[in-house]
TORSEDO-175381 format. One record per residue: residue in three letters; x negated, y, z negated of N, C-alpha, C in turn. Coordinates in steps of 0.2 Angstrom, whole numbers, padded with zeros to 4 digits. Atoms other than C-alpha are relative to their C-alpha. Example, Ala and Ser with C-alpha at 12.3 -4.5 7.8 and 13.67 -1.06 7.14 Angstrom:
BEGIN
> Ala_-0004_-0006_0000_-0062_-0022_-0039_-0004_0006_0000
> Ser_0004_-0006_0001_-0068_-0005_-0036_0004_0005_-0003
//
This chain:
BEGIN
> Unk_-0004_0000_0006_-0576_0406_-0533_0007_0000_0002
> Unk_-0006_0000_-0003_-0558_0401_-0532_0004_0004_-0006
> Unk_-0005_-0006_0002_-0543_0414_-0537_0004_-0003_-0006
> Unk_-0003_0003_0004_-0530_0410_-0550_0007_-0004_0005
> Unk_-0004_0001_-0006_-0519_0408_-0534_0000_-0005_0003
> Unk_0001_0009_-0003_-0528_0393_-0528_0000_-0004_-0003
> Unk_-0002_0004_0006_-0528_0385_-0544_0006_-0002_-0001
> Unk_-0008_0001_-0002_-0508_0387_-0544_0001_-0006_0006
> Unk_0001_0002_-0003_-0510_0379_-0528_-0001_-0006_-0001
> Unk_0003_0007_-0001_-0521_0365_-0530_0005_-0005_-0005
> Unk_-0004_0005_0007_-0511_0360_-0547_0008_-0001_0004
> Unk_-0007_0001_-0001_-0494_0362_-0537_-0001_-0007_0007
> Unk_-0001_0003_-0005_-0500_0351_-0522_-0001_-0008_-0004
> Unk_0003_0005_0002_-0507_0338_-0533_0006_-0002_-0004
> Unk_-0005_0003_0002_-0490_0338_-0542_0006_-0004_0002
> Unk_-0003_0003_-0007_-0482_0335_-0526_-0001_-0005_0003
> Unk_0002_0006_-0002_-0491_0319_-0524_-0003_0000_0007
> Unk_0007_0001_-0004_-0505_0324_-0513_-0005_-0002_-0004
> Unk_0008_0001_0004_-0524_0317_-0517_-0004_0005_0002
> Unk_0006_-0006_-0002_-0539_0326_-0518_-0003_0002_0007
> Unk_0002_-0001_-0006_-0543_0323_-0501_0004_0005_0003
> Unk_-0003_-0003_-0005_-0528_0330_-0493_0000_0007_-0002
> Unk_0000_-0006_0001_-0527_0344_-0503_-0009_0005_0002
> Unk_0007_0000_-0003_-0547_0347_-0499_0003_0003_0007
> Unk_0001_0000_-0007_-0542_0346_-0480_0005_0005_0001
> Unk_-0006_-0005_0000_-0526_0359_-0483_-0002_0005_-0002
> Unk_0001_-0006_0001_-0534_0371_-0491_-0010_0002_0002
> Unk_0004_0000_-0002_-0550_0369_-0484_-0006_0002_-0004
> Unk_0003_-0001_0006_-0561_0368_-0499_-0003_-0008_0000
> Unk_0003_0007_0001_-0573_0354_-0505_0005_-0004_-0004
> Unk_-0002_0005_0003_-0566_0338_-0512_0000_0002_-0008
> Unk_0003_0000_0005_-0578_0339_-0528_0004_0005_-0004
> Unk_-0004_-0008_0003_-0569_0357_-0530_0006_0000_-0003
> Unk_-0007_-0001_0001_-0551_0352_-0531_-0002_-0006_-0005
> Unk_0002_0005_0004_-0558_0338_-0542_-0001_0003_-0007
> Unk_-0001_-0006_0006_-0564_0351_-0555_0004_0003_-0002
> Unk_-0002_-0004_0001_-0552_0361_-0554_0009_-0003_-0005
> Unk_-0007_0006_0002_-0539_0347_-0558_-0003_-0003_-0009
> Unk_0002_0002_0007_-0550_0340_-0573_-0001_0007_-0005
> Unk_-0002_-0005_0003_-0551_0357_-0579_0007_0000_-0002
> Unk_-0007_0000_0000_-0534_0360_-0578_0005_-0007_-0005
> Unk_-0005_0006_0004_-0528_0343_-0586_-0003_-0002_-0008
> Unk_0000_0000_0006_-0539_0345_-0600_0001_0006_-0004
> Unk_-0002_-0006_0004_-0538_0365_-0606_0006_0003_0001
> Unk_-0005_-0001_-0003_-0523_0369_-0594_-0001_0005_0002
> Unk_0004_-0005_-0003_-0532_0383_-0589_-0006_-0002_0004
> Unk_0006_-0001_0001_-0547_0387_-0579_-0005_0004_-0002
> Unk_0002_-0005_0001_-0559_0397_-0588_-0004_0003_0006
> Unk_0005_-0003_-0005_-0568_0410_-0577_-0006_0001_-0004
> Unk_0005_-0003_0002_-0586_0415_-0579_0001_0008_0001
> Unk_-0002_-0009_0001_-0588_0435_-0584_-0006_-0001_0005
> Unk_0006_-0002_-0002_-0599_0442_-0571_0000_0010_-0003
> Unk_0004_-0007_0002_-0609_0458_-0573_-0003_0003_0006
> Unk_0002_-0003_-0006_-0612_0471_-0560_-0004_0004_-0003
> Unk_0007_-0004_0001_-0626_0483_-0560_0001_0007_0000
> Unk_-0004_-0006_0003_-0614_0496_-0563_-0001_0001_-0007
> Unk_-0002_0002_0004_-0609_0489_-0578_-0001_0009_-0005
> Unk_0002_-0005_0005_-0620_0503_-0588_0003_0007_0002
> Unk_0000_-0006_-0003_-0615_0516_-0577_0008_0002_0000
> Unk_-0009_-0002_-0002_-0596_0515_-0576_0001_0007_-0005
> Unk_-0002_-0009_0002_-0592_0529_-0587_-0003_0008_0002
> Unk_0002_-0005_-0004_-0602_0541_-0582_0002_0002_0008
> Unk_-0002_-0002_-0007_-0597_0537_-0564_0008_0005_-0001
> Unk_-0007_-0002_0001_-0579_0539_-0569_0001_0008_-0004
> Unk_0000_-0007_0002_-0583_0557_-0576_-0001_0004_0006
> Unk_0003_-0002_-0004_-0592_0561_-0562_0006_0001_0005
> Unk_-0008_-0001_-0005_-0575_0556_-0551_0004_0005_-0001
> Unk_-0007_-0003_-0001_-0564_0565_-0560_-0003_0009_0000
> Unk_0003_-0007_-0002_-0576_0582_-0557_0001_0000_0006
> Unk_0001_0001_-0007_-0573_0577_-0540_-0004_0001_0003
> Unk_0011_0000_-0006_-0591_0574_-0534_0003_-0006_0004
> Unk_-0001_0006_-0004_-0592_0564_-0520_-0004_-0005_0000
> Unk_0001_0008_0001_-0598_0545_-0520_-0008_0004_0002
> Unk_0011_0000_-0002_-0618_0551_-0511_-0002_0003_-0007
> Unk_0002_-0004_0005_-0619_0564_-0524_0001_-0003_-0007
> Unk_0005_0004_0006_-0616_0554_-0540_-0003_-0008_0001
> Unk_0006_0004_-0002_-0627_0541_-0533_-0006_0002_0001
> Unk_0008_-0004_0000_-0641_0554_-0530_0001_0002_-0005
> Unk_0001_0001_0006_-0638_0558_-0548_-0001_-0004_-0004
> Unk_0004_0008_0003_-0640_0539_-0554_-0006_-0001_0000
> Unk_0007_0002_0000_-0655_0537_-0546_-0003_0005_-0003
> Unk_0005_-0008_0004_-0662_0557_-0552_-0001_-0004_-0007
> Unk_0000_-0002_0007_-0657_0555_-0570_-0001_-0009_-0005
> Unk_-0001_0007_0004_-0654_0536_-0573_-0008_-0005_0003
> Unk_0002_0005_-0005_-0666_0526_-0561_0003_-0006_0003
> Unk_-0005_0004_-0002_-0652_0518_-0554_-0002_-0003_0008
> Unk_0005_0005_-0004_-0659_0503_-0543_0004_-0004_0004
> Unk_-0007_0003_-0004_-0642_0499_-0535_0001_0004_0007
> Unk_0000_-0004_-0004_-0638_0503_-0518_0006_0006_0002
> Unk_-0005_-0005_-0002_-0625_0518_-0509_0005_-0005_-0001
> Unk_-0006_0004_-0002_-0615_0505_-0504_0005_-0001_-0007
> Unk_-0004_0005_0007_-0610_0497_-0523_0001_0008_0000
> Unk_-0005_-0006_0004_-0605_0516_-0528_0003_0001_0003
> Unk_-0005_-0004_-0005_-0596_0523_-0514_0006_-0005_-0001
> Unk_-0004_0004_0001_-0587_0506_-0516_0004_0002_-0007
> Unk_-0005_0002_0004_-0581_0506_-0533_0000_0011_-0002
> Unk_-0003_-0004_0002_-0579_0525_-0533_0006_0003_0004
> Unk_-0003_-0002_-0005_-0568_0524_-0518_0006_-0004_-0006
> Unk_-0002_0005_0003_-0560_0509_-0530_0004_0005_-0006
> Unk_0001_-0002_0007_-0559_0522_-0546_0005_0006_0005
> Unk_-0005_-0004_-0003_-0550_0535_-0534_0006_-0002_0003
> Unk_-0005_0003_-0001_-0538_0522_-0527_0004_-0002_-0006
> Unk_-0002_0003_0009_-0532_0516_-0545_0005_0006_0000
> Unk_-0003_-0007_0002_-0529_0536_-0548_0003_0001_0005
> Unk_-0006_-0002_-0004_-0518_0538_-0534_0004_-0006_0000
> Unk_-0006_0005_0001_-0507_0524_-0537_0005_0000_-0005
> Unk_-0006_-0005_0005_-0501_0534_-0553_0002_0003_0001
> Unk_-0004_-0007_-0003_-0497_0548_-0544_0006_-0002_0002
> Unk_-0006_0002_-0002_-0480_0548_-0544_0003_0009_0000
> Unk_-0002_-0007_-0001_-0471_0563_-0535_0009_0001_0000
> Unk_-0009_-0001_0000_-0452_0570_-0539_0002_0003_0003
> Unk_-0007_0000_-0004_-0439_0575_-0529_0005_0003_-0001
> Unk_-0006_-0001_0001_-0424_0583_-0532_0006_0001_0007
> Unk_-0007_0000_-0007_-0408_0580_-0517_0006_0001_-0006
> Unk_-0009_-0002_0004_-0389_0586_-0521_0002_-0009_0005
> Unk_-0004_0003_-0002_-0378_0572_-0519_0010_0004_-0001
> Unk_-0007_-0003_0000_-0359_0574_-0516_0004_-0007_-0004
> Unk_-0004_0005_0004_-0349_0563_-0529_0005_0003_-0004
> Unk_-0007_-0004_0003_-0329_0567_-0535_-0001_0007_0002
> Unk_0001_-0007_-0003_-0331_0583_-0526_-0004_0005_-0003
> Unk_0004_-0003_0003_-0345_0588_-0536_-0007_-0002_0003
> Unk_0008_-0001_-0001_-0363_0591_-0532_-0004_-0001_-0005
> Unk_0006_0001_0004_-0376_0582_-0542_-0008_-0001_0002
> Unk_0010_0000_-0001_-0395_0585_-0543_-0002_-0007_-0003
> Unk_0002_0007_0000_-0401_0566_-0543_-0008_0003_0000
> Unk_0010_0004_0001_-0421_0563_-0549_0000_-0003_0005
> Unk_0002_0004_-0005_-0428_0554_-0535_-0009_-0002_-0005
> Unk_0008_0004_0004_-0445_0545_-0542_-0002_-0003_0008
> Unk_0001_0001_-0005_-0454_0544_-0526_-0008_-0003_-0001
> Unk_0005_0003_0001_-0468_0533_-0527_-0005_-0001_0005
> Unk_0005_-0003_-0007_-0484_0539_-0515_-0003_-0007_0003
> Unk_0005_0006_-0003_-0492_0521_-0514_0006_-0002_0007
> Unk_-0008_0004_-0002_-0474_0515_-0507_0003_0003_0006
> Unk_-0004_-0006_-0002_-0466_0529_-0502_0006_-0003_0002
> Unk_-0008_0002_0000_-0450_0519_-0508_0002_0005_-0005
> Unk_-0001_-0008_0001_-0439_0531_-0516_0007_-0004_-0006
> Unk_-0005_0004_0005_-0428_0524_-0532_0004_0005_-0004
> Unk_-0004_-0009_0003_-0413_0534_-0540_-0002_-0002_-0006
> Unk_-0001_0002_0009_-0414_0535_-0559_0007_0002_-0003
> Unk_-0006_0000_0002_-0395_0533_-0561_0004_0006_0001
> Unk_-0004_-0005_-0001_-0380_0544_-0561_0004_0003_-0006
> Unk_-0003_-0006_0005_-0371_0558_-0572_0005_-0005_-0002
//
């Protein structure tokens, strides 16, 4: 399944006065591929995606509860299978609860206070320190 990123692509090379071919052999995709993706594209201007469905699907909420008690990924998995008959392996949960715990820490955002020295005053500047980053942006001056 191709991204929305190689759709971008296909449509900008194909702008660029490459054929189907060359683009095929540059991005290393079928012909047929960049040929759909192109007829698509010239008739909706979009490609629609098909929805898939994981075998989560029923379960995501209750994982998500589960998370935020802080259980660990085996343990609600061995409650999946206990309580639901949950027919899906470790693997699929540990994944999207490692998934569901990365998300939550990429709002953490943690603050700061440093003195700065300006006109021979001392001001307590906010720092917004951003844990994914750990760039550090001011929120302006007095």
């Amino acid at each position: 399944m191709l991204g929305v990123a190689m759709h971008t692509t296909i449509q900008t090379l194909s702008k660029k006065g490459y054929n189907k071919t060359q683009i095929a052999k540059i991005l290393e995709i079928d012909r047929k591929t960049v040929r759909r993706v192109l007829n698509e594209l010239n008739e909706k201007g979009i490609v629609e995606r098909k929805e898939t469905c994981s075998i989560l699907d029923p379960y995501k909420e209750y994982i998500q509860i589960q998370v935020t008690k802080d259980l660990k990924a085996i343990r609600i998995y061995q409650d999946l299978v206990r309580e639901f008959g949950f027919q899906g392996s470790y693997d699929t949960v540990k994944k999207y609860v490692a998934k569901i715990k990365n998300l939550h820490l990429k709002h953490i955002w943690y603050y700061t206070v440093f003195p700065v020295k300006r006109h021979k005053w001392t001001l307590d500047i906010l720092a917004l320190l951003n844990f994914r980053t750990a760039s550090t942006k001011r929120l302006g001056f007095l």
